[in-house]
Every structure is written in structure tokens, then in C-alpha cells.
C-alpha positions in Angstrom: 10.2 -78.4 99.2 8.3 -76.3 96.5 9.2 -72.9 97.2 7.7 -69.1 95.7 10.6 -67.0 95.4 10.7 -63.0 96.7 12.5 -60.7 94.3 15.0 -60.3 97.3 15.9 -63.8 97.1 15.9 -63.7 93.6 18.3 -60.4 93.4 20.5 -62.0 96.6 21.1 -65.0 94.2 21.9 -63.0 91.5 24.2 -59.6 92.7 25.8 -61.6 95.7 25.6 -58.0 97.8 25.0 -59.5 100.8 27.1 -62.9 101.4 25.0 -64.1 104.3 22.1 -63.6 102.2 23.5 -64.9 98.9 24.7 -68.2 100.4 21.2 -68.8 101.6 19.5 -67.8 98.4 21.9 -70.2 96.7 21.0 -72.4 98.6 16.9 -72.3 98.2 17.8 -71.8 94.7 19.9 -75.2 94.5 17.8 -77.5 96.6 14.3 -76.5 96.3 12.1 -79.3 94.6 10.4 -76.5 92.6 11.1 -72.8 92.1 8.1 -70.3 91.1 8.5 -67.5 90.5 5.5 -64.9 89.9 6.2 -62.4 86.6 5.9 -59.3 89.5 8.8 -60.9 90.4 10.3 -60.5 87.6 9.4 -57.0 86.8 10.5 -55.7 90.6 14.1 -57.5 89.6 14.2 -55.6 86.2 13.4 -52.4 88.2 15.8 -52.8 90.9 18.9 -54.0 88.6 18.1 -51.3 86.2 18.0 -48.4 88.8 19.9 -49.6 91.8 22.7 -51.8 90.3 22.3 -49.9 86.7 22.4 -53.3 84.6 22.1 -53.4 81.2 19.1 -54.3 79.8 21.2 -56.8 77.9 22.6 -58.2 81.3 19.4 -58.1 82.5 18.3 -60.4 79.9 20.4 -62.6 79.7 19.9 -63.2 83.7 16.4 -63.8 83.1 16.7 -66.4 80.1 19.1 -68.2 82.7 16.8 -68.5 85.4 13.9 -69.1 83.0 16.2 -72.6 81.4 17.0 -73.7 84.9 15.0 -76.8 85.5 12.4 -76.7 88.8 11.6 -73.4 87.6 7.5 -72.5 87.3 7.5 -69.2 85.6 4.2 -67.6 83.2 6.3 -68.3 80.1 4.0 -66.4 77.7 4.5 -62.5 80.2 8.4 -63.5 80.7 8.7 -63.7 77.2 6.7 -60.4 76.6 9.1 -58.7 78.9 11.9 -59.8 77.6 10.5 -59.4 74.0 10.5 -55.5 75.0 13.6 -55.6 76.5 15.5 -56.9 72.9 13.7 -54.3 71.4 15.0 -51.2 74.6 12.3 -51.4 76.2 10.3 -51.8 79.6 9.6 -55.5 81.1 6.5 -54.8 82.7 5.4 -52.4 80.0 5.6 -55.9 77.7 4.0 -57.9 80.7 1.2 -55.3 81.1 0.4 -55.1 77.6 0.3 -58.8 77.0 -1.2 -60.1 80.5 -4.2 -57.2 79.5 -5.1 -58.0 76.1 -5.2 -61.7 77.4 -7.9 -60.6 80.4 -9.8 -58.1 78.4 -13.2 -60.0 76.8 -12.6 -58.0 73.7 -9.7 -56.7 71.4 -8.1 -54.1 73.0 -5.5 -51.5 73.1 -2.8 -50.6 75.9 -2.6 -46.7 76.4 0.0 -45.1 78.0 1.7 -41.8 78.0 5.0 -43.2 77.2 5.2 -42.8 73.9 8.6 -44.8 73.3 6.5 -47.5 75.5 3.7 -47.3 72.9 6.1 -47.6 69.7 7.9 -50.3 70.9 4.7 -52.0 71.4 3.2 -51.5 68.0 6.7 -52.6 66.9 6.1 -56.0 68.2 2.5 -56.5 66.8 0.3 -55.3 70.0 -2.4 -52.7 69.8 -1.1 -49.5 71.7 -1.9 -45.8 72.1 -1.5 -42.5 73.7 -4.2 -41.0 74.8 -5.1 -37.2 73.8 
């Protein structure tokens, strides 16, 4: 069976919190056919290891590149790899994500603005167009 994995499944499989849960999330992540999993996915995991289970960002990492290398697994390569390109460099996974998945739907150049100016650094720093707004 092809199955779209919930970031609860996901974390379940991950932290182990629950061990009812865990086992079963093991268990769809072991015998599934195919695993997607959509890059919101990803970014709600980020969020919810960083500020719940306070994870490194490192950890974090390293988690996803697992999970990405896995085989059955259908993920959007090119915004997991933004994320986690932000992430190396201290920063946000979906601020990566957002920039990248936006400059890819915009019909023109563009540039991400956001008020978080360590946001917008980081993103210049890997080659994106960024701003803040005045």
C-alpha cells in the first residue's frame, strides 16, 4: 500500500513518545509500498522537534537526510534540500522551502521579503534573492 505520511506519524516514528503509536508508525514506515511525504511535512516536523522536543538543528538534519535516503520514499527533493540547505547554514526549514518553492512559482525573478533579517542574510548567503522590507 502507497501511503502519505502525517507529521504525527512521521514524529511518532522518530521520538518513540508514545509506544502504541511508535510501533504502528514503524510499522507503516517499514511495510508501506511507497512513503510520500509532502515538504509541509517536513517543515511542521522541524517546528515541532525544534520547539517541543528542542532538537538540534543538527539532529534535526541528520533525521531528515535519513528519511530522505530511505528507499519508498517520494519526497520534493529540490524544497527538502532548500530546507535543509538553511538549516547547515542556522537557519529556518521552511524559510529555505518558502524562498525556493516561490521563486520557482513566481513568472518572473523575484525576491523573498521578510522581516527576519537573519532569515534574509542567510538567504542571500546561499545565492537567493532576499529583502526586508522598509
Amino acid at each position: 500500500m502507497n501511503v502519505i505520511v502525517d507529521t504525527n506519524i512521521l514524529l511518532r516514528f522518530t521520538v518513540g513518545d508514545d509506544l502504541a503509536q511508535a510501533a504502528i508508525a514503524e510499522k507503516i514506515m517499514e511495510t508501506s509500498t511507497e512513503l510520500v511525504i509532502p515538504t509541509q511535512v517536513f517543515c511542521e516536523y522541524v517546528w515541532t522537534l525544534r520547539s517541543r522536543y528542542k532538537q538540534s538543528l543538527e539532529t534535526i538534519a541528520e533525521a531528515i537526510r535519513a528519511i530522505v535516503a530511505t528507499d519508498r520514499i517520494v519526497v520534493n527533493d529540490d524544497e527538502v534540500q532548500a530546507g535543509l540547505m538553511m538549516m547547515d547554514d542556522g537557519g529556518d526549514f521552511a524559510d529555505g522551502v518558502a524562498a525556493y518553492a516561490g521563486s520557482r512559482m513566481a513568472s518572473g525573478p523575484a525576491v523573498f521579503a521578510s522581516f527576519d533579517r537573519q532569515a534574509v542574510k542567510l538567504l542571500i548567503g546561499c545565492g537567493l534573492s532576499a529583502m526586508v522590507p522598509d
